[in-house]
C-alpha angles and dihedrals in degrees: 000000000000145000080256102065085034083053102047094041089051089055092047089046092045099038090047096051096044107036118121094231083066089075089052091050100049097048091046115114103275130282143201122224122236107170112290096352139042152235111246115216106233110206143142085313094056097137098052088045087049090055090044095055092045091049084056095048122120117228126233087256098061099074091068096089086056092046090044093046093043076055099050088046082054096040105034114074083037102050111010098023092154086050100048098039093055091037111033093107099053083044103058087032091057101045081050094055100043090062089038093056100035083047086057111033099027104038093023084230110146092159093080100048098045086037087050095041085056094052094050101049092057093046092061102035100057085042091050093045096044092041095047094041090054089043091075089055117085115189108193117193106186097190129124108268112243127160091255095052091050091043084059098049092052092051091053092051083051090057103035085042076076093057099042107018126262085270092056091048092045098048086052105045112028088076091050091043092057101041088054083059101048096130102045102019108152129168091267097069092054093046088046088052085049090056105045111028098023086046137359094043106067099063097103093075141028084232090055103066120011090239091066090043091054090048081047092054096043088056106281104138119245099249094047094087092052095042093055105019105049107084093054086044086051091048107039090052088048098062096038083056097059092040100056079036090071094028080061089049096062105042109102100172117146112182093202094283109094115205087221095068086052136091114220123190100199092224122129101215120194121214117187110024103157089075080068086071083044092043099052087051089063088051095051096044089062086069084061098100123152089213087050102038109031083202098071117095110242134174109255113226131152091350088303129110114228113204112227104152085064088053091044096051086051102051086040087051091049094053094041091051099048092048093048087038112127107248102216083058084050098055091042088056092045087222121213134185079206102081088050090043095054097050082039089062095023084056098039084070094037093053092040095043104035089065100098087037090061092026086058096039084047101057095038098057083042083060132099087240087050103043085058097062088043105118132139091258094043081047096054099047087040100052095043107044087053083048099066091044108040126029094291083222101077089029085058098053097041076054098047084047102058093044084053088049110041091062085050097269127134122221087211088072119062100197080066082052102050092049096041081059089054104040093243112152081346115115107226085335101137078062091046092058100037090056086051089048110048092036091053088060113029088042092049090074089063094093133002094267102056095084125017094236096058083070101050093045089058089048091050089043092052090037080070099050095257110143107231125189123263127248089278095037094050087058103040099043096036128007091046099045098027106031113020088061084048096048087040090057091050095052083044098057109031100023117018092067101014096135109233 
């Protein structure tokens, strides 16, 4: 990364801290944080607290720096590609900072920014560890590519993706996947990727996608998300298999270099492997949370424990594992800072900008009016059209919340939470977050932005001189005709009739 992100992440930090609204709002009457916005406690001063939560509240203006930037992420690369390639970072650095510091000076709301910088922090830490540590591991299959061999590699990045994180998965296999494919590699081999190992995959775990690991975090227990997850997951990987199976038969390309006139010897060689002791310390260091485990040092701010050892750890993993890699891995990765730089600036806007979006959808669904429209089908589609186009993290937890709130829970208590998972007191709520959970992950492959790895895969695929569609393109050749049928037979079948 550059002097620029480190910059704009010490004002927030320092304006934050040492704003004058910070003293109104701690001395404020108590909250309770749900995502991006809060429950108020309504006293016996209902009506000042009233008048406090109204004063913090975004306007309906404010989401256009997120839309226009969304628009730039889609436009860029396609119209103005010299622009956006030079200025991408002062862009999305700009459109953050305008609602930051219009969050902090104008609304005297400091929550959302510190809230949103967390958030962030963690975000990036956990993607730049993960990506540079599996960057030192080179895994060389020198097969012959066929359709079969690549269906069951992709089958094998869809379980392991549960046991490192679809980031983890993606950032070791996406190099040896295209390098099977050498001689015939296409577009469609990279967004299926996308969808299957950088996606869909991870829904068996909280350690497999960041929005389970956040409903791990908030009380829902580990196995949940294998008990109840595990035949959509089954099924939706089936049927992207046999789609990109017969996408794979008919492909013919040959780039110049036949199969036939090489000698394959069948082996898989690994080069690198200490990182895999680098790279499961990163994974470990993800259980180290101050609300899970009282012993581990946070940061105390607005009632609420923000983790930094983990982060530490992470970013501490990432150097150490760089500077140990093996260099012959290096070179066959063809390793590059430039893929972890690009999601670090493009997510420094979406995480800044996206704050009165989720902050909006949030309230509303909170509402009575909203509460009313909260079902396990509303849920699902909710959830997961917000997934695609916002980090499907936050947009899982503002979902989660409503449908806490809206059978009289609290995401602030996890014993709400844990019976909520396990319908409890709760009326149909095993269904409710099933439909958030399965939509936050499977919808997060529908554009670049819905997951942090889909990104970074498209970085890695374009590092190697592979033409990916743009932001557009990605949704109207792909996620329309290839996923959304896919995400529509999964509601059909396990939302659209299931009987509350």
């Amino acid at each position: 990364m550059s002097k620029t992100l480190f910059g704009f992440l010490l004002i927030v930090l320092t304006v934050c801290f040492f704003s004058p609204a910070q003293a109104e709002m701690e001395s404020s009457h108590a909250s309770t944080e749900i995502g991006d916005s809060t429950l108020q406690d309504h006293s016996s001063t209902a009506q000042p607290v009233e008048e406090h939560a109204e004063e913090h509240s975004a306007p309906l203006w404010t989401v256009l720096p997120f839309v226009i930037l969304l628009l730039m992420i889609a436009t860029g690369p396609l119209f103005y590609e010299h622009f956006w390639h030079k200025n991408y970072p002062k862009v999305a650095v700009a459109f953050a900072a305008i609602v930051v510091l219009y969050y902090i000076f104008a609304l005297g709301n400091t929550h959302a920014p510190i809230h949103a910088l967390a958030e962030y922090v963690q975000f990036i830490a956990l993607l730049a560890a993960l990506y540079i540590a599996s960057g030192g591991i080179m895994i060389d299959i020198d097969k012959k590519a066929t359709p079969m061999a690549n269906v069951l590699l992709l089958l094998v990045g869809a379980i392991i993706s549960n046991l490192v994180g679809t980031t983890g998965a993606s950032m070791l296999l996406i190099r040896p996947f295209m390098r099977l494919n050498k001689t015939r590699i296409k577009a469609y081999h990279v967004i299926f990727f996308i969808f299957i190992v950088s996606n869909v995959g991870g829904s068996l775990t909280p350690i497999g996608d960041p929005p389970l690991f956040l409903g791990f975090l908030k009380g829902v227990p580990f196995f949940w998300t294998l008990e109840h997850n595990f035949v959509p997951w089954l099924v939706a990987v089936f049927l992207m298999l046999v789609v990109f199976y017969w996408l794979d038969v008919k492909n013919k390309t040959n780039y110049g270099l036949s199969d036939d006139d090489i000698v394959y010897s069948n082996k898989i060689k690994l080069i690198g492997i200490r990182n895999f002791f680098w790279l499961g310390l990163v994974i470990a260091s993800v259980f180290l949370d101050p609300n899970v485990i009282d012993w581990v040092p946070a940061i105390h701010y607005d009632g609420q424990k923000f983790s930094f050892i983990r982060e530490f750890i992470m970013l501490l993993v990432a150097y150490i594992s760089f500077k140990t890699a093996n260099k012959e891995a290096i070179k066959g990765n063809e390793f590059s800072f430039e893929p972890i730089r690009e999601v670090a600036f493009i997510f420094v806007g979406i995480f800044g900008t996206m704050m009165p979006a989720l902050e909006l959808v949030g309230d509303f669904a909170a509402s009575p009016a909203g509460a009313k429209l909260i079902t396990h089908n509303t849920l699902y589609w909710g959830t997961g059209v917000l997934s695609g186009f916002l980090d499907n993290a936050p947009t899982y937890l503002n979902f989660l919340t409503a449908a806490l709130a809206s059978q009289g829970g609290s995401i602030g208590k996890a014993t709400d939470v844990i019976a909520f998972a396990n319908g409890g007191v709760f009326y149909d709520s095993i269904l409710d977050l099933s439909a958030i959970s399965i939509a936050a992950v499977f919808f997060g492959a529908f554009t670049y932005i819905g997951n942090g790895p889909n990104f970074m895969v498209k970085s890695i695929a374009e590092q190697i001189g592979l033409k990916m569609p743009s932001f557009f393109g990605y949704i109207i050749r792909f996620s329309i005709p290839f996923l959304l049928p896919l995400l529509f037979i999964i509601w059909l079948i396990f939302f659209a009739f299931a009987r509350v």
